[in-house]
N, C-alpha and C positions, 0 to 999 in steps of 0.2 A: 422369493425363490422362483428362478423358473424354472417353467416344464417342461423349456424344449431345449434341449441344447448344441448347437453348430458345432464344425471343427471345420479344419481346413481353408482356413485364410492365411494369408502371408505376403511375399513379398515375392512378387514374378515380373519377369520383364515383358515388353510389350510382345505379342504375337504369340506368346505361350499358353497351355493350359493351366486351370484348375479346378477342383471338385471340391466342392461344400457337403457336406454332410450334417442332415436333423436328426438328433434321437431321441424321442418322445420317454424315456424310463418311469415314467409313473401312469400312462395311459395307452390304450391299444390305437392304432391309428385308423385303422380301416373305415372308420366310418366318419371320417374328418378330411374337410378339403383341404389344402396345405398351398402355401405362397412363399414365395420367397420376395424381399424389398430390402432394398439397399438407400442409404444417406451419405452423402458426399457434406463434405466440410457445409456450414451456407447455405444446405438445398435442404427441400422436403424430403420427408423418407417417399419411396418410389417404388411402386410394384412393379418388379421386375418378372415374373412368372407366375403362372398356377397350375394345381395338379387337381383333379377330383378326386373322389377318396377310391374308386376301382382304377384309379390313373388312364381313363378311357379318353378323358379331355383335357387339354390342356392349353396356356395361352400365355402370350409374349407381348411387351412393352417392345416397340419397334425397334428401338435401339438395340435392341440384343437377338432379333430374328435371324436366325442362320448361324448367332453362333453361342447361344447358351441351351442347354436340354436339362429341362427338370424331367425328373423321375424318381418312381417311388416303391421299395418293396419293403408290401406292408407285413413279412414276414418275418422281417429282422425292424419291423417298426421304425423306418427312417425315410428321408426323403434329399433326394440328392438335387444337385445342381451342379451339372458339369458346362465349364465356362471356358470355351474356343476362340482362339484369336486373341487376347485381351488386349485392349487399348486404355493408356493412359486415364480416357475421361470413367472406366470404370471403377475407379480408385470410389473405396467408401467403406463404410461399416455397410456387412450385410447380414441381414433378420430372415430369421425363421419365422414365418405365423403359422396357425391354424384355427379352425374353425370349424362345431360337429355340422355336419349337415352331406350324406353322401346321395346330393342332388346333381344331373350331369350337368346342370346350368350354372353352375357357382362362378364357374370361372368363365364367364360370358362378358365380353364389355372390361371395362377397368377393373382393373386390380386394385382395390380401395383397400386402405388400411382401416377402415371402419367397421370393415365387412368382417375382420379377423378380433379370435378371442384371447389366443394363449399365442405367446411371445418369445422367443430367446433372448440373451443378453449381445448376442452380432459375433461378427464374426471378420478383423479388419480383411480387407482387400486391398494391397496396394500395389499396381503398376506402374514398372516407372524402371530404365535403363540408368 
């Protein structure tokens, strides 16, 4: 069972938006840093973003700098990913992680999926006219 669960994937054409949404319902988020990664047919899963658990820090896989924004309100216990532009090669299943730890360094350096504990089932994304 997991404990996190996405919405918000589907099927958009190239240069459109859209927003992923995490909802943690069995635990509080505030004191958990949170990632988002995504898996294309073939490839590794790939950290796409991070958020610290007071959302003070945050960090991007180059390919998506300028036009995806994680963000997190941990009020309504969720954590978003809104996704600008999309291009074709962003097509994948994409994963919600987390991880307790509300240190501002978490999300320094790569985005390892090692580094993360608790999981979603994904969430597909696919771009394509």
């Amino acid at each position: 069972q997991s404990l996190l669960l996405e919405s918000g994937g589907g099927l958009v054409q190239p240069g459109w938006s859209a927003r992923l949404s995490c909802v943690a319902p069995d635990f509080t988020l505030d004191r958990y840093t949170f990632a988002w990664f995504r898996q294309a047919p073939g490839k590794e899963r790939e950290g796409v973003s991070c958020i610290t658990a007071n959302g003070d820090n945050t960090n991007y896989v180059d390919s998506v700098k300028g036009r995806f924004t994680i963000s997190r309100d941990n009020a309504k216990n969720t954590v978003y990913l809104q996704m600008n532009n999309l291009k074709p090669e962003d097509t994948a299943v994409y994963y919600c992680a987390g991880v307790w730890g509300p240190y501002p360094t978490m999300c320094a350096g790569a985005i390892r999926k090692e580094q993360f504990d608790y999981w979603g089932q994904g969430t597909q994304v696919t771009v394509s006219s």
